[in-house]
Residue, then its C-alpha position, 0 to 999 in steps of 0.5 A: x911462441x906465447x900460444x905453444x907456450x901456454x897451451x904447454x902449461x895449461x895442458x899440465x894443468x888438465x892432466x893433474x885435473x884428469x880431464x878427459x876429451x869428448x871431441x862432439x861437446x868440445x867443439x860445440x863449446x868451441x863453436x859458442x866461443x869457448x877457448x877452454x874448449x878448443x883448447x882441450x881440444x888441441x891438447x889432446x893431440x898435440x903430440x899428434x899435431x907436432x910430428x905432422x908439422x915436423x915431418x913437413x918443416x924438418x924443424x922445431x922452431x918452424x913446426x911450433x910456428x905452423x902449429x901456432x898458425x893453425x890455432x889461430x884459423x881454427x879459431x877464426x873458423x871452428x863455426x865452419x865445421x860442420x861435422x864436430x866428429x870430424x874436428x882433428x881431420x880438419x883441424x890437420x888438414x889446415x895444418x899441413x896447408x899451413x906447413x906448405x904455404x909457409x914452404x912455399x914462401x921460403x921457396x923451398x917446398x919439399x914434399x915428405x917424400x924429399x926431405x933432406x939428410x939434415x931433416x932426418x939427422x935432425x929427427x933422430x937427434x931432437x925428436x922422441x918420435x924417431x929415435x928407433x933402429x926400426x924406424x929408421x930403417x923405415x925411413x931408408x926404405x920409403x926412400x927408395x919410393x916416388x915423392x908421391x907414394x912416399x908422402x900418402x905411406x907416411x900420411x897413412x901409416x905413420x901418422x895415421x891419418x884416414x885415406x880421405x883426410x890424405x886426398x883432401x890434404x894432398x888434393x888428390x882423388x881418394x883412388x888415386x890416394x890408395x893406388x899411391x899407398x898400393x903401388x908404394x907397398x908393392x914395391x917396398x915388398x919387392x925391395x925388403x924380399x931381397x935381403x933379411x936387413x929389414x925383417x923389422x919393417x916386414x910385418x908393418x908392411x906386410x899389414x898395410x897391404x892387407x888393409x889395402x886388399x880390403x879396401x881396393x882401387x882401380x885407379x892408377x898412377 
């Protein structure tokens, strides 16, 4: 943990600093070896990268080891970026396969879809992130879907990741990507008309598929 535990520290150091994070003149700096650079870089969203590997590990200790795993490829191949706009796209796609390889090799991988009770016990209890009754009741809802749709909603509207940055996590074609979000909505819609217990989650849904009717696919699953 001697990566996370210093990143932690130096991240104080930069925000009494005030420093600010521009993405394109960091990665270049990254690029000619400058591991301030990729570290600011990292800082600035680290909360970002923590509550990705968590959704997939479903605890700390395995998160933080992911997160670590995922510095040191980023820097062993930051000079394969070509486009420096599109570092933190990159940089969370590697992430998540890292959070499946180490899965895989425990011989326990679940999609987010999956997760078990005690991940989600965990969550509310360790993590700052969950802690709400709205969230929770979103995460009652998103269960009632597939593991496929469950995983692009959560991908998209939890940690609001672009639409091509989940195919190319996930391995799926981009249509195939919003017909999983388009379908998963459709049927959180039908299962939240029922009843008023999720009033709270309406309104998030209800965005979702608007942003969807934007940006339409054919493509089904």
């Amino acid at each position: 943990m001697f990566i996370m535990n210093f990143i932690s520290y130096y991240g104080l150091l930069l925000v009494k600093r005030g420093e600010n994070v521009n993405v394109s003149r960091l990665v270049k700096q990254a690029q000619r070896g400058s591991k301030d650079a990729l570290l600011q870089l990292i800082i600035a969203e680290q909360d970002a990268y923590y509550r990705l590997a968590y959704r997939y590990m479903g605890n700390e200790h395995d998160a933080l080891d992911a997160m670590e795993d995922m510095i040191v490829t980023l820097y062993e191949k930051l000079d394969q970026l070509k486009k420096s706009e599109a570092f933190y796209s990159w940089s969370k796609t590697i992430l998540v396969n890292r959070c499946r390889t180490m899965l895989r090799k425990k011989n326990r991988f679940l999609p987010l879809e999956e997760e078990r009770e005690e991940s989600m016990d965990a969550l509310t209890e360790v993590n700052p992130y969950r802690d709400t009754e709205s969230e929770m009741d979103m995460q009652e809802l998103l269960s009632h879907l597939n593991e496929r749709q469950r995983e692009a909603i959560e991908l998209r509207y939890v940690h609001d990741l672009p639409y091509q940055t989940i195919a190319d996590m996930t391995g799926a074609p981009l249509g195939t990507i919003k017909s999983r979000i388009s379908q998963g909505i459709l049927k959180l819609k039908a299962i939240i008309g029922g009843g008023d217990r999720y009033d709270n989650d309406r309104g998030e849904i209800e965005a979702a598929q608007t942003e969807l009717e934007q940006h339409p696919s054919p493509v089904r699953t």
